[in-house]
Structures are given as C-alpha cells and as structure tokens.
C-alpha positions in Angstrom: -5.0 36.8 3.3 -2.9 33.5 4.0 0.2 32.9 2.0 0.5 30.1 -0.3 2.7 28.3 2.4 0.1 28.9 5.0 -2.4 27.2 3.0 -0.5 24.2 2.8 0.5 24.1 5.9 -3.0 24.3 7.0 -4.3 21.7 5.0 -0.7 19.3 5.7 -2.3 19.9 9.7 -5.3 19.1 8.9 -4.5 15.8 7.2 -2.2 14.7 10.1 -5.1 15.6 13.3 -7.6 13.8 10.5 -5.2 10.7 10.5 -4.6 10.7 14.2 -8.1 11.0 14.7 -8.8 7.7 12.5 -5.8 5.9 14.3 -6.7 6.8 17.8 -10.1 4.6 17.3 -8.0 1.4 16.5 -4.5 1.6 17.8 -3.1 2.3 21.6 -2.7 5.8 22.0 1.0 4.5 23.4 1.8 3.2 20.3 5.1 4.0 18.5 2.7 4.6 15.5 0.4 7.4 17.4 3.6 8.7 18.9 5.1 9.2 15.9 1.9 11.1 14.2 1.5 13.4 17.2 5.1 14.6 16.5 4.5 15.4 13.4 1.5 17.4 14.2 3.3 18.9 16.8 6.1 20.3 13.9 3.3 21.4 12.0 1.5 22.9 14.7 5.2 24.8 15.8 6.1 25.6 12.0 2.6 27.6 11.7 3.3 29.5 14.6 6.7 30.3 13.3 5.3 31.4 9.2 2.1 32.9 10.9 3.5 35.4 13.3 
C-alpha cells in the first residue's frame, strides 16, 4: 500500500501532466511557460522514483 507521501506525490504528478496537457493545446510547446511545467514534472516524476524504490 502507498505511503501518505506517495499519494501526494501521485496526485501533485498528476495535476502537473493535467496542466501541461491543457497548455500544450494553446501555448508553443517552446515556450518558457511549457518549459518550465515539464521541469517540474520531470522533479516529480525523479522524486517518485527516489520515495518508490
């Protein structure tokens, strides 16, 4: 069963790939804004890998 912290951390990824999802239908996927959305998905995505092994 996932932690407490797993859960959020799920749900914090899930909010961000939602987000970038939205974004990417109305803003250049070069944009500072998109850049800066994908890095912070990325962190989540890297800190899960971290708490979840």
């Amino acid at each position: 069963m996932p932690s407490k912290k797993t859960n959020i951390l799920l749900h914090k990824i899930e909010r961000v790939r939602h987000d970038l999802n939205k974004m990417a239908l109305t803003v250049d996927l070069s944009s500072p804004d998109i850049i800066n959305r994908s890095q912070e998905l990325d962190h989540l995505l890297n800190e899960y890998k971290i708490i979840s092994n």
